[in-house]
BAFI-3210 file (N, C-alpha, C; in Angstrom, 3 decimals, decimal comma, padded with zeros to 6 digits):
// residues 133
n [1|2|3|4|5|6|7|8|9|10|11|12|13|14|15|16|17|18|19|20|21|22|23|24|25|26|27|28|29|30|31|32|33|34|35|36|37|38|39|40|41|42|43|44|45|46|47|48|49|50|51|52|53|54|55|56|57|58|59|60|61|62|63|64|65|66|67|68|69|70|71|72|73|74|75|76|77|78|79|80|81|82|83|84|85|86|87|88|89|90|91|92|93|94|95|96|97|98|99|100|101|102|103|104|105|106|107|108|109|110|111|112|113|114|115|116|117|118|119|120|121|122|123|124|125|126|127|128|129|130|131|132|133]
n.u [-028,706|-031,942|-031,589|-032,927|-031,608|-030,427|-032,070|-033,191|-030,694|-030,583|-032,823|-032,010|-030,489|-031,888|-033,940|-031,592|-031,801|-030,176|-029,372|-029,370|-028,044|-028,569|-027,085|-027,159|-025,017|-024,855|-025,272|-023,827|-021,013|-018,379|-014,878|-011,677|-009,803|-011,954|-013,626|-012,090|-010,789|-012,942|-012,221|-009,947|-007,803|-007,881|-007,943|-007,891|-009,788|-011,721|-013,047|-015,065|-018,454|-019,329|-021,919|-022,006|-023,224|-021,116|-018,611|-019,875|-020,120|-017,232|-016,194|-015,229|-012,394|-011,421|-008,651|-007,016|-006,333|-004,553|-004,638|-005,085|-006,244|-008,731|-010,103|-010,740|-012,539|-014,684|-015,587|-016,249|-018,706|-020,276|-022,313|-019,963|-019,420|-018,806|-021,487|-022,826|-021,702|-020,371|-019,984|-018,860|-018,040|-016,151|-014,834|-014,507|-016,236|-016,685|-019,029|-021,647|-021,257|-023,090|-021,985|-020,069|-020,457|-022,348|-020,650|-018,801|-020,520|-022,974|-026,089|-027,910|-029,837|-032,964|-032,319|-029,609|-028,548|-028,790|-028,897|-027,305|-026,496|-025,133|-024,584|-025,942|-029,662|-030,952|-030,950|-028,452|-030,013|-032,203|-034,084|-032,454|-031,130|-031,529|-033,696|-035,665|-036,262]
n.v [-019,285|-019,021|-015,983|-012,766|-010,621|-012,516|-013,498|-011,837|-011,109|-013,840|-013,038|-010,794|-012,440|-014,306|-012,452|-011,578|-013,497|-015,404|-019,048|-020,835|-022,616|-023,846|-024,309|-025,293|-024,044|-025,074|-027,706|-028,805|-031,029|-029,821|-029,223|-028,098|-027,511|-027,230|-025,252|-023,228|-022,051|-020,455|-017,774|-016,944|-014,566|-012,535|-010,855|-012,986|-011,974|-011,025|-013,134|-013,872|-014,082|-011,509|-010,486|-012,880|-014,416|-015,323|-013,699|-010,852|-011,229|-011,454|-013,423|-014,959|-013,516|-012,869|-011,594|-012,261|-014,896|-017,738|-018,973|-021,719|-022,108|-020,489|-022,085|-024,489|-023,363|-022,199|-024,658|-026,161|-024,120|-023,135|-020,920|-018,991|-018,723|-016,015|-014,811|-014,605|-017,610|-018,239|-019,656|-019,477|-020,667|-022,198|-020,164|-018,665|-017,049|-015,156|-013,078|-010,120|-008,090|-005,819|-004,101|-005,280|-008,279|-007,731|-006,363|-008,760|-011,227|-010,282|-008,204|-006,515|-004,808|-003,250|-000,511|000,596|-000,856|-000,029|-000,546|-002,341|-005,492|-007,451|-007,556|-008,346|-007,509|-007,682|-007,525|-008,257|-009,176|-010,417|-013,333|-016,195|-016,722|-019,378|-020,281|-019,412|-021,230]
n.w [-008,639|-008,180|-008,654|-008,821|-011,022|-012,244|-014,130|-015,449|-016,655|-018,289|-020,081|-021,392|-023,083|-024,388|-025,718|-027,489|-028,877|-028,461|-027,666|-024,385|-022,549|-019,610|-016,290|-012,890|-010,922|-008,210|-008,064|-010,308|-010,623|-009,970|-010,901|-010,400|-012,753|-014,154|-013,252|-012,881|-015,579|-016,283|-015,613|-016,543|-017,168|-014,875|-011,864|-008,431|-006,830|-008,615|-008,998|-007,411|-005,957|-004,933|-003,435|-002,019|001,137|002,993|001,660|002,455|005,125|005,690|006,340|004,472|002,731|-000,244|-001,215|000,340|-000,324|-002,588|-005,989|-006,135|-003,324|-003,841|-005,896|-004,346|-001,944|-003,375|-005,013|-002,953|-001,810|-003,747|-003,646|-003,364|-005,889|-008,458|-010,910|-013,570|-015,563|-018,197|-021,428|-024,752|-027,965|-026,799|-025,785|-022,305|-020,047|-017,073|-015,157|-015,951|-017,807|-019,094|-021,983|-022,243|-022,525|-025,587|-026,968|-027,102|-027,905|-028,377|-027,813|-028,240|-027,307|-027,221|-025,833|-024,023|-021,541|-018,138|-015,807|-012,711|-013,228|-011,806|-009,016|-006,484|-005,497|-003,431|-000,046|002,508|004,724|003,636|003,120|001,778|-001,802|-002,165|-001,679|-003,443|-005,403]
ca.u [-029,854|-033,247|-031,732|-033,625|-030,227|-029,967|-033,502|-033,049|-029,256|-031,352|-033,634|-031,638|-029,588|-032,781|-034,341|-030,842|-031,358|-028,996|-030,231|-028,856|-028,029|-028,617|-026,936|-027,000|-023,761|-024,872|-025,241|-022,996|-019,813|-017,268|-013,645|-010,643|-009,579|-012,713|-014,082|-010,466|-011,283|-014,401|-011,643|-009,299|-006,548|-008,990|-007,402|-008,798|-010,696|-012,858|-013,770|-016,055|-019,746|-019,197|-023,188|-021,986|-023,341|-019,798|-018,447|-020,248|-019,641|-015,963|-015,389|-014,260|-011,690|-010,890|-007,728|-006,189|-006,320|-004,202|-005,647|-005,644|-007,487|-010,149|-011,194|-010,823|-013,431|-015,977|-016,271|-017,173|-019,772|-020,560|-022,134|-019,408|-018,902|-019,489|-021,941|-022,790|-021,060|-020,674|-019,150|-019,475|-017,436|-014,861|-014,401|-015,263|-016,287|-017,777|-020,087|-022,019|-021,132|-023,832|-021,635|-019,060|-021,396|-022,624|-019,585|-018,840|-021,917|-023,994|-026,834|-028,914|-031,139|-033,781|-032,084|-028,958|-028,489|-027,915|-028,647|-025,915|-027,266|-024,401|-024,686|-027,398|-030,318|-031,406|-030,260|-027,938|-031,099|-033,568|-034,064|-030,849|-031,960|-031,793|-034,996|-036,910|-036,142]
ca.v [-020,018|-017,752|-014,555|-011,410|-010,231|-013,812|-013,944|-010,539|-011,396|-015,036|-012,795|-010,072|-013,182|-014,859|-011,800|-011,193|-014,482|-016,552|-020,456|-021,267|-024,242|-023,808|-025,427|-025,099|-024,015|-025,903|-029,184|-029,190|-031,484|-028,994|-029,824|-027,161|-027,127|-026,614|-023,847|-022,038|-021,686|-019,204|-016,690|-016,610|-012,995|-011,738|-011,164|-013,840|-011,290|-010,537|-014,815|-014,296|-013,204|-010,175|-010,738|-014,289|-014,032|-015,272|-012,654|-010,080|-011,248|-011,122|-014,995|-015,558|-012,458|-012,770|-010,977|-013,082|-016,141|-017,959|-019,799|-022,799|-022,017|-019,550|-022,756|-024,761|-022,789|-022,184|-026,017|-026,204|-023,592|-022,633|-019,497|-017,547|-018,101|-015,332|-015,468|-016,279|-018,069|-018,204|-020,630|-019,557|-021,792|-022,318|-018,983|-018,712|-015,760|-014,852|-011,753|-010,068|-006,349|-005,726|-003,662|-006,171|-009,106|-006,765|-006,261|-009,986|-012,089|-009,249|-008,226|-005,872|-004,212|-001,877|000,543|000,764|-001,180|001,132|-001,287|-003,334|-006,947|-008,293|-007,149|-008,795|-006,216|-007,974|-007,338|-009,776|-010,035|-011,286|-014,680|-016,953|-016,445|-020,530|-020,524|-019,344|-022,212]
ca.w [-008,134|-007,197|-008,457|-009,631|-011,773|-013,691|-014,768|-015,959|-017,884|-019,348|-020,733|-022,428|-023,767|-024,985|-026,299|-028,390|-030,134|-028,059|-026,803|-023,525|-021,505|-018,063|-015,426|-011,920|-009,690|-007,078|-008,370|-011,177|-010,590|-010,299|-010,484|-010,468|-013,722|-015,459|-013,233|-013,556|-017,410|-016,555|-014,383|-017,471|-016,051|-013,934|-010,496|-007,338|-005,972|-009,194|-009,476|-006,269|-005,895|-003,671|-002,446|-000,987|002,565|003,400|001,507|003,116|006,625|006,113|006,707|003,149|002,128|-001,488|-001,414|001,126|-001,241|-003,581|-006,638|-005,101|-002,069|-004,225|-006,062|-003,109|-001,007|-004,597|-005,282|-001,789|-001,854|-004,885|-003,557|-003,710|-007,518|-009,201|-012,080|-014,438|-015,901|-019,334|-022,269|-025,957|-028,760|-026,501|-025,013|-021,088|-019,201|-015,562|-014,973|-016,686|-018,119|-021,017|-022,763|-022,608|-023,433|-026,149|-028,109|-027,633|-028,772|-029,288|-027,102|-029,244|-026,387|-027,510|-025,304|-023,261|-020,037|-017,331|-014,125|-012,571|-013,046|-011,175|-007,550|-005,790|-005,345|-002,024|001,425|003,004|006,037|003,214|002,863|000,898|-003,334|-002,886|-001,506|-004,132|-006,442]
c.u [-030,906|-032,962|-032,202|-032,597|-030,551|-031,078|-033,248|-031,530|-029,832|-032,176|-033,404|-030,515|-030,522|-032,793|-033,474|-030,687|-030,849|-029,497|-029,261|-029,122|-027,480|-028,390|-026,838|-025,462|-024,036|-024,926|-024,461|-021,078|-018,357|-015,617|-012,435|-010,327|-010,399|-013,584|-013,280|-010,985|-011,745|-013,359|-010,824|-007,815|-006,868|-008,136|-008,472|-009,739|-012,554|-013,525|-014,835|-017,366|-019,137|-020,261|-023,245|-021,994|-021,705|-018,732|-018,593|-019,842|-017,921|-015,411|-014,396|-013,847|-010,510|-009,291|-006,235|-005,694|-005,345|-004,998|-006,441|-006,863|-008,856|-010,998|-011,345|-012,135|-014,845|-016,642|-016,791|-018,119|-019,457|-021,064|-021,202|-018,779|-019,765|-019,945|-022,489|-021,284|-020,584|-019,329|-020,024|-018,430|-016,249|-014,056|-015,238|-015,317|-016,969|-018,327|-020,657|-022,455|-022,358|-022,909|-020,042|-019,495|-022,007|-021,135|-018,878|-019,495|-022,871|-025,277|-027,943|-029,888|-031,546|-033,207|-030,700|-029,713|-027,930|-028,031|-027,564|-026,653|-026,566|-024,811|-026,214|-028,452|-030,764|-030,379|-029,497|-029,050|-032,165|-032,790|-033,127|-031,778|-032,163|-033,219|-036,036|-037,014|-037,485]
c.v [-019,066|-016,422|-013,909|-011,278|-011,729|-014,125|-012,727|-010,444|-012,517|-014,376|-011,708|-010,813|-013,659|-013,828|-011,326|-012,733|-015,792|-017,988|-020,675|-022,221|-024,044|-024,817|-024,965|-025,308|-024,912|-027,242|-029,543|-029,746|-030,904|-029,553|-028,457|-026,403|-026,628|-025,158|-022,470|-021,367|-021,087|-018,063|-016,145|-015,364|-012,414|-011,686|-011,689|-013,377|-011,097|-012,161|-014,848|-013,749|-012,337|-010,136|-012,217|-013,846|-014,549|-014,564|-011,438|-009,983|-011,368|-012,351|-015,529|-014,204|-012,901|-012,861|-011,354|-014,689|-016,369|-018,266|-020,952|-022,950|-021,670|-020,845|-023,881|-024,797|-022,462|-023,470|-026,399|-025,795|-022,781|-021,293|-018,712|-017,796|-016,909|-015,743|-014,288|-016,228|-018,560|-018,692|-020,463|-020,005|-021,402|-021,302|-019,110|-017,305|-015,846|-013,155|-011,248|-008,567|-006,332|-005,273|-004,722|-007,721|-008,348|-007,214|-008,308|-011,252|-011,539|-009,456|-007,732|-005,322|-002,862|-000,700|-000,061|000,011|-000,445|000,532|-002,180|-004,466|-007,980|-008,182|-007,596|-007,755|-006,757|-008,023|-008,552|-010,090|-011,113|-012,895|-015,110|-016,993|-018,293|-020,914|-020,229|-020,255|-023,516]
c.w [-007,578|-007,820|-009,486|-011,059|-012,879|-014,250|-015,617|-017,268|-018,805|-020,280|-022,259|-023,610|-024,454|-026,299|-027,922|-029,503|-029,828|-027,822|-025,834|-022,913|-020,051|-017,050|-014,053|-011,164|-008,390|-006,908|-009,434|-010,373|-010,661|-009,955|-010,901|-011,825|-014,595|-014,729|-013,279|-014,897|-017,494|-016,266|-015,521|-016,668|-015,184|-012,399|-009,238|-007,205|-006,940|-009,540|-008,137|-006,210|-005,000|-003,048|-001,524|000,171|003,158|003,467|002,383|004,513|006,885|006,510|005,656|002,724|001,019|-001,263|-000,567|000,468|-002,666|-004,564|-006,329|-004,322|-002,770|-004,840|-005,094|-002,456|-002,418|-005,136|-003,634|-001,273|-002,962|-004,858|-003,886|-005,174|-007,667|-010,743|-012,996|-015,304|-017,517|-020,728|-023,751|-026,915|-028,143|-025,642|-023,871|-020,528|-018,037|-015,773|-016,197|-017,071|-019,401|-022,112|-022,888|-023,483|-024,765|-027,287|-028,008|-028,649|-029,029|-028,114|-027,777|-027,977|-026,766|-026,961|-024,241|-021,952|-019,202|-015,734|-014,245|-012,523|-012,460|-009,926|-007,490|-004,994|-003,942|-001,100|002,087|004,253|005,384|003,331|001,574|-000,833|-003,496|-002,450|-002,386|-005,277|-005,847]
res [x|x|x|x|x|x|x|x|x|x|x|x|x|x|x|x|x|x|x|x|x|x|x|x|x|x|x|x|x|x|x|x|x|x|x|x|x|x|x|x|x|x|x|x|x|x|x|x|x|x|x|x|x|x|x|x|x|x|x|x|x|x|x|x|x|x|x|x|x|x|x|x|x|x|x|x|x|x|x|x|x|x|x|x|x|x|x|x|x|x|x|x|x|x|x|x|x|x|x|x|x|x|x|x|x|x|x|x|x|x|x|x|x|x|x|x|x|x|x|x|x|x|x|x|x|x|x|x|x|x|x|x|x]
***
């Protein structure tokens, strides 16, 4: 919702061709089983934004969590999913490596991605990314 990073991943997905259907984490109807499906082997810790101001402040610690709880506490604030989120025929994924997207569905970028487009480039003091919606 608001962020720099996912305008920036929509675009190198556009640019490669792709059409996407955008839905909002924060208002989408989430229920256990179907946001499980994005996490696939991944261990708890890597299904969370790591820039969730909750995160950050050490209220919500990953690593302390079963499954349960992790989607638990993510359908309750959706912040701390990590994103995006991503569903292509049937296959689900979270984050967003280029060179992993890349060899999946194909990215094609004029040039190597060499920024992290995951990690939230703003400060946990600025203002929440849902404000700029």
């Amino acid at each position: 919702p608001g962020c720099r990073n996912n305008t920036k991943q929509k675009n190198l997905l556009l640019a490669a061709g792709h059409n996407l259907e955008e839905k909002s984490l924060l208002t989408e109807p989430w229920k256990p089983e179907n946001l499980r499906l994005f996490f696939g082997d991944l261990p708890i810790n890597l299904w969370f934004n790591p820039s969730a101001p909750r995160i950050k402040s050490g209220e919500v610690i990953p690593d302390n969590l079963n499954e349960e709880q992790a989607l638990e506490l993510m359908i309750a604030d959706p912040l701390l999913i990590r994103r995006p989120l991503i569903h292509v025929d049937g296959v689900f994924r979270v984050g967003f490596d280029p060179e992993k997207i890349d060899a999946w569905i194909g990215l094609n970028p004029d040039k190597p991605v060499t920024e992290d487009l995951e990690t939230c480039p703003r400060s946990h003091e600025e203002k929440s990314c849902t404000s700029d919606n």
